[in-house]
Backbone bond lengths (Angstrom), bond angles and torsions (degrees), N, CA, C in turn:
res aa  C-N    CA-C-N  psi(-1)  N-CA   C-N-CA  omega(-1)  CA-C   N-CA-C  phi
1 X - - - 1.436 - - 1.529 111.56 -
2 X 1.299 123.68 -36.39 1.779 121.16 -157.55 2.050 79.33 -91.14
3 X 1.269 118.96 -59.30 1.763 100.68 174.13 1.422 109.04 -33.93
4 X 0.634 158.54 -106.33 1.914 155.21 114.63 1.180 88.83 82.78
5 X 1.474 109.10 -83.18 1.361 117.46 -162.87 1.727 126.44 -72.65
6 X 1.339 94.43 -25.95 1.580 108.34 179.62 1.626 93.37 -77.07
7 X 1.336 137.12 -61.23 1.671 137.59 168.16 1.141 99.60 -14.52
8 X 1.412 106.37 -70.54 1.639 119.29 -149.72 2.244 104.98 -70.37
9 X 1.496 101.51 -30.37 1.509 98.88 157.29 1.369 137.45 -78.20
10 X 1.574 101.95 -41.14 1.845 106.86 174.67 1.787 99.40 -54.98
11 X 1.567 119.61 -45.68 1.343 108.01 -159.50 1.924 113.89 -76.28
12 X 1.274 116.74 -19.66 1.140 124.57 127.97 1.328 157.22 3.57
13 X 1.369 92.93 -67.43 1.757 106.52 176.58 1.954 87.49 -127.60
14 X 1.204 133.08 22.89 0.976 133.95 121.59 1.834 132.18 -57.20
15 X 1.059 95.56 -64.13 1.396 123.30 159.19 1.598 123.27 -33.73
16 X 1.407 114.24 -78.02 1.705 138.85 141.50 1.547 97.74 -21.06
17 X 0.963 123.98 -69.80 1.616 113.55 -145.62 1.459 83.18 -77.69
18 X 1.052 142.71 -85.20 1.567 125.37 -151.68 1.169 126.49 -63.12
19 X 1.811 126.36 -4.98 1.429 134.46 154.98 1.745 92.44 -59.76
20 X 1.353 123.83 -55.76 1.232 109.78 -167.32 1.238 119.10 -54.30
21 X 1.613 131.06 -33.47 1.110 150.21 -169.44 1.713 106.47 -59.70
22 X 1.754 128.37 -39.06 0.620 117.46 -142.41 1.408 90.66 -105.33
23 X 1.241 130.30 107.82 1.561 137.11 168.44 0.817 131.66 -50.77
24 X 1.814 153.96 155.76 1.076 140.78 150.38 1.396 111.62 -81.27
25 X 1.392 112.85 139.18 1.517 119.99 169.30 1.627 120.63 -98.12
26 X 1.212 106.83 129.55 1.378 105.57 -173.85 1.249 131.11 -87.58
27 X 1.460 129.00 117.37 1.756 120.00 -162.94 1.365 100.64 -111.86
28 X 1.609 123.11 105.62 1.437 130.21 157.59 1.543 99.41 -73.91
29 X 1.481 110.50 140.49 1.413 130.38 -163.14 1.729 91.39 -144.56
30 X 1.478 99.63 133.08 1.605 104.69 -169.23 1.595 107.14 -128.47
31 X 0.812 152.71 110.27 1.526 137.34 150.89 1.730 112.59 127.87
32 X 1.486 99.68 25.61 1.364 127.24 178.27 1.748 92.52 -61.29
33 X 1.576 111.06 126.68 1.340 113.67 169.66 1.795 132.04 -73.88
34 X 1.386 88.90 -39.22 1.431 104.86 -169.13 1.956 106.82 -130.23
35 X 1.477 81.49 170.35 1.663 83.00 178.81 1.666 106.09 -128.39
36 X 1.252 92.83 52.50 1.996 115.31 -168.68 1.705 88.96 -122.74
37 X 1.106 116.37 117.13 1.356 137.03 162.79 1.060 139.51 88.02
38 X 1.456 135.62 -103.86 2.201 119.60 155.66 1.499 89.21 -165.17
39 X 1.341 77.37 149.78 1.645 82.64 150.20 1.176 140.70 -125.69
40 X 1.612 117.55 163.53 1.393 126.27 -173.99 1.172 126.79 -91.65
41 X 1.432 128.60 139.84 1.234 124.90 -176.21 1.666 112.03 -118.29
42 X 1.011 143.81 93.15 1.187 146.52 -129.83 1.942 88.21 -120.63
43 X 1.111 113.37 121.96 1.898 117.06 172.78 1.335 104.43 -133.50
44 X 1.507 93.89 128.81 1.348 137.05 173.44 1.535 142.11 -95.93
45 X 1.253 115.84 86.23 1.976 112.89 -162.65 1.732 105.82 -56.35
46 X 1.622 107.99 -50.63 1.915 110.33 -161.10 1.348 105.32 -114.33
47 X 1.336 108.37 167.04 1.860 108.61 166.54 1.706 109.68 -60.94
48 X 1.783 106.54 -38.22 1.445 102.93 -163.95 1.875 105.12 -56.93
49 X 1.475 116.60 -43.70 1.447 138.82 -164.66 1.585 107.91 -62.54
50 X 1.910 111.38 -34.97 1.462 121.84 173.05 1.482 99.00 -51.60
51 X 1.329 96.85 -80.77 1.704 134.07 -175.06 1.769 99.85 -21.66
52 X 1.403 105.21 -53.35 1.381 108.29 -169.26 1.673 110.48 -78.79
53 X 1.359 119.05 -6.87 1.469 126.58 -155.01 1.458 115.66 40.11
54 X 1.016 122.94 60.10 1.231 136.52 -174.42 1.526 117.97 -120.54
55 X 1.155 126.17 69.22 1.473 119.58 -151.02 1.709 110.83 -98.55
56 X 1.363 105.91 143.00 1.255 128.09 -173.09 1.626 108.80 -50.87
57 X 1.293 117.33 -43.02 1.582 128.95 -168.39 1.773 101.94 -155.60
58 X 1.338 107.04 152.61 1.460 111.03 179.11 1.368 107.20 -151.94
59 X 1.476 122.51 120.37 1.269 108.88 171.68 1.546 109.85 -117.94
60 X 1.339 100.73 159.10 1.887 104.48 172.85 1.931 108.53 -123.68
61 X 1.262 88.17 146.07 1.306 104.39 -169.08 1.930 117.34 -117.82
62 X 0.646 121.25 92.60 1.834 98.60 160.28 1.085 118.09 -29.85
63 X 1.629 92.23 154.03 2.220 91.51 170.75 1.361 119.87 -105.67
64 X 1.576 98.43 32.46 1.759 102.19 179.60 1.515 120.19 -43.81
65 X 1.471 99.68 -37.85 1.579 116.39 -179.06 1.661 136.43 -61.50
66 X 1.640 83.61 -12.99 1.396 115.65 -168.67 1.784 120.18 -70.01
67 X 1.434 111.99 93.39 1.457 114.96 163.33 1.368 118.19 -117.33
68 X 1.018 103.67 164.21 1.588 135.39 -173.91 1.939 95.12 27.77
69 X 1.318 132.39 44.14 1.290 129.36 173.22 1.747 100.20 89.45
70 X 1.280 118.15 -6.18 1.625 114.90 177.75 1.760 113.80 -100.45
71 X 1.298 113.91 147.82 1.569 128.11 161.17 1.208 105.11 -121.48
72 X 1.764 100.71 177.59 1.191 116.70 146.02 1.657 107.66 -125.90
73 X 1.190 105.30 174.01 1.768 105.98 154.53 1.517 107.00 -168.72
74 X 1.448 101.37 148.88 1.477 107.30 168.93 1.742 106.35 -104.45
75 X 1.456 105.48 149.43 1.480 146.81 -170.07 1.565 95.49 -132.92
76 X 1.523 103.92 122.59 1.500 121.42 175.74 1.931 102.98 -99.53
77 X 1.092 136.08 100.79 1.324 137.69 -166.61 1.534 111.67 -112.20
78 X 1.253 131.97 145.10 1.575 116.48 171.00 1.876 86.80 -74.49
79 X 1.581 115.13 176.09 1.933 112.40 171.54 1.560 88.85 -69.42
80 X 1.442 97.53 164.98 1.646 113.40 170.17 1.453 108.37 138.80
81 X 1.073 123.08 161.42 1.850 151.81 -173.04 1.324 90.87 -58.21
82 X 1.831 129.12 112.60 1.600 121.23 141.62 1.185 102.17 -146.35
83 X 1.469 84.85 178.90 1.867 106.49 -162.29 1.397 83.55 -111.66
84 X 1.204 137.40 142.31 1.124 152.66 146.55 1.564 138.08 -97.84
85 X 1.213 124.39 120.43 1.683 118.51 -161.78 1.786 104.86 -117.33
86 X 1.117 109.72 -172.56 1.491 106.19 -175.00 1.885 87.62 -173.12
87 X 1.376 94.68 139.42 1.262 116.00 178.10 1.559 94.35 -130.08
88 X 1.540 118.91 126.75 1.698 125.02 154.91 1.793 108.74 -63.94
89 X 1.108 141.67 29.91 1.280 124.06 -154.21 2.070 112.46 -74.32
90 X 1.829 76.60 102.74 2.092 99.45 -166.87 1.483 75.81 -63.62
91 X 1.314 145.92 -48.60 1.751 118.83 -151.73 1.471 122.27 -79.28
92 X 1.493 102.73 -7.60 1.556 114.37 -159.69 1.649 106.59 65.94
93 X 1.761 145.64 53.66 0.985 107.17 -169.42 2.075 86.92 -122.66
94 X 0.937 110.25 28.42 1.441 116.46 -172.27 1.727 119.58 63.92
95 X 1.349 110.69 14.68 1.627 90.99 -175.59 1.668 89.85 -159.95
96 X 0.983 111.77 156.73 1.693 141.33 173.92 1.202 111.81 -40.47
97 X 1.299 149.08 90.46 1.427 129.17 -173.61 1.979 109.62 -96.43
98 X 1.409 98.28 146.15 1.567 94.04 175.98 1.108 113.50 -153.52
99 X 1.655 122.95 162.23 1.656 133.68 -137.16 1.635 79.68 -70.01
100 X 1.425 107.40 -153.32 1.219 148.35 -178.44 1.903 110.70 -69.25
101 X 1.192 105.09 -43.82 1.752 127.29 175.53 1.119 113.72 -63.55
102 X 1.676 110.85 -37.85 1.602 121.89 -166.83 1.428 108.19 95.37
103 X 1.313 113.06 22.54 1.599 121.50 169.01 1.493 105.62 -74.62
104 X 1.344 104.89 142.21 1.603 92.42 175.14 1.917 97.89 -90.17
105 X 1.302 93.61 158.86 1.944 122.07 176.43 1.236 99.32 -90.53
106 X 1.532 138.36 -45.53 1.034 131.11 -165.72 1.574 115.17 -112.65
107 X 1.194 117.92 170.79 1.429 135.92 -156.26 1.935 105.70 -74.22
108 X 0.700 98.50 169.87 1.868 101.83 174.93 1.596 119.29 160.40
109 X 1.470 125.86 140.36 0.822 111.60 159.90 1.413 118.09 -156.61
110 X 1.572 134.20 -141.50 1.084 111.85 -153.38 2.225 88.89 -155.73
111 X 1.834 108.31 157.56 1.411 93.02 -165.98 1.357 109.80 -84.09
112 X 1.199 105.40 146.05 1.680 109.43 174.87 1.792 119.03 66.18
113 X 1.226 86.15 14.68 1.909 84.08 -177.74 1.445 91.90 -153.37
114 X 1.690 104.07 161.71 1.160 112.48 -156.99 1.493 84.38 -153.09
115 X 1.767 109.29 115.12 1.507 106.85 159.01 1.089 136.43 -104.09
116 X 1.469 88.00 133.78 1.443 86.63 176.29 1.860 124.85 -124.82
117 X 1.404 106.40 51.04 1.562 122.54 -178.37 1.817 98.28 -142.09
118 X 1.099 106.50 143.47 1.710 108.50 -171.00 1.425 96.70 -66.90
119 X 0.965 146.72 -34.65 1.613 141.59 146.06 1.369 120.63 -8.46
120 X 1.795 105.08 116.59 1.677 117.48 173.59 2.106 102.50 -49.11
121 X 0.624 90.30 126.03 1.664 96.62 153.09 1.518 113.14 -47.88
122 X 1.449 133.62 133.32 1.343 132.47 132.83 1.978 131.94 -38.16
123 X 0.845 119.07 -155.06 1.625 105.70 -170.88 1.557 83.89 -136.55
124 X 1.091 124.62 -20.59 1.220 120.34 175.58 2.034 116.73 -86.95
125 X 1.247 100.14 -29.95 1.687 104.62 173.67 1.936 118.48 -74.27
126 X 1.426 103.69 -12.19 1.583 93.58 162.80 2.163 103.76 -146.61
127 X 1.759 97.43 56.91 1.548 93.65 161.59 1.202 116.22 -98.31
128 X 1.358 114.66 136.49 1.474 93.83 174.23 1.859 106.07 -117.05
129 X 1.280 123.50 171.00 0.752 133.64 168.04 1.562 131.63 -79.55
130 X 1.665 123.06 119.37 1.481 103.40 -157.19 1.936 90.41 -112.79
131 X 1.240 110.90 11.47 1.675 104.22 -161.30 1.653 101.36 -72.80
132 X 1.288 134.11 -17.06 1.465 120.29 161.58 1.324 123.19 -84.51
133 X 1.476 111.02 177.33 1.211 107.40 -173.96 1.513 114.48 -90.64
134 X 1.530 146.08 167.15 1.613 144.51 -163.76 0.907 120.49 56.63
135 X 1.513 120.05 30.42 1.523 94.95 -163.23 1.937 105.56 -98.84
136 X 1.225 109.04 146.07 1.395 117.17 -158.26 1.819 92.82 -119.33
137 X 1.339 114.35 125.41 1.526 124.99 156.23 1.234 134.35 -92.48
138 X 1.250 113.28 118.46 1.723 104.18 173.12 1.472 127.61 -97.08
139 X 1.606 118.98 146.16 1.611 102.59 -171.42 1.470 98.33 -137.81
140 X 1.631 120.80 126.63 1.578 111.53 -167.11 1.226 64.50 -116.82
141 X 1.961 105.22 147.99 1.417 137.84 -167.12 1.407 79.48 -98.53
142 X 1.443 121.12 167.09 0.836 144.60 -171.39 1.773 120.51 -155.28
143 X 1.585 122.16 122.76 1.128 94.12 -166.31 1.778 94.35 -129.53
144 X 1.133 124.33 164.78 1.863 118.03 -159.98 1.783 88.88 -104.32
């Protein structure tokens, strides 16, 4: 019975300690147009996983939060290397929509970098690093 009980405590504050471990990361989002639809937060570990759009974690948000074109949002991450993306998607339809050219219509952008050349980003030009502690991301939407 007391093995039992000691199991049933070590696994416990096993348990406890690595919920604690896992931080929320904070995404300031700037230049949001509208307050029509949610947005996506799409996270990325490798270039191959970008490349593939295949993302590690994705969260969606309402834009209740949404003033003067600013948010916030929290992202629960283990620490470690990601690329972070952001889709405005005003229709709710889960994916990027774009004209006739392949321009996108809707808003998006990417952490800590800001493009400005019609050129995809690399996975390496907006990773950031989450393995310390505070660390705060910024994402200016961008619309073509």
């Amino acid at each position: 019975m007391t093995k039992t009980l000691f199991f049933c405590i070590g696994l416990f504050f096993i348990i406890h300690s690595s919920r604690a471990q896992t931080p929320d990361t904070r995404v300031s989002i700037v230049g949001v147009r509208s307050g029509k639809g949610r947005i996506v937060v799409n996270v990325f570990k490798d270039n191959e996983t970008y490349d593939k759009q295949q993302p590690y974690k994705q969260f969606l948000f309402d834009k209740k939060g949404l003033a003067g074109g600013k948010m916030s949002v929290s992202c629960t991450l283990q620490p470690g290397v990601y690329g972070i993306t952001l889709l405005d998607d005003e229709n709710e339809n889960g994916k990027i929509d774009k004209n006739m050219l392949g321009i996108p219509k809707e808003g998006f952008g990417f952490s800590n970098f800001f493009m400005d050349k019609m050129k995809k980003p690399a996975f390496d030009d907006f990773k950031v690093d989450l393995r310390s502690t505070g660390v705060n991301v910024e994402i200016k939407v961008k619309y073509m």
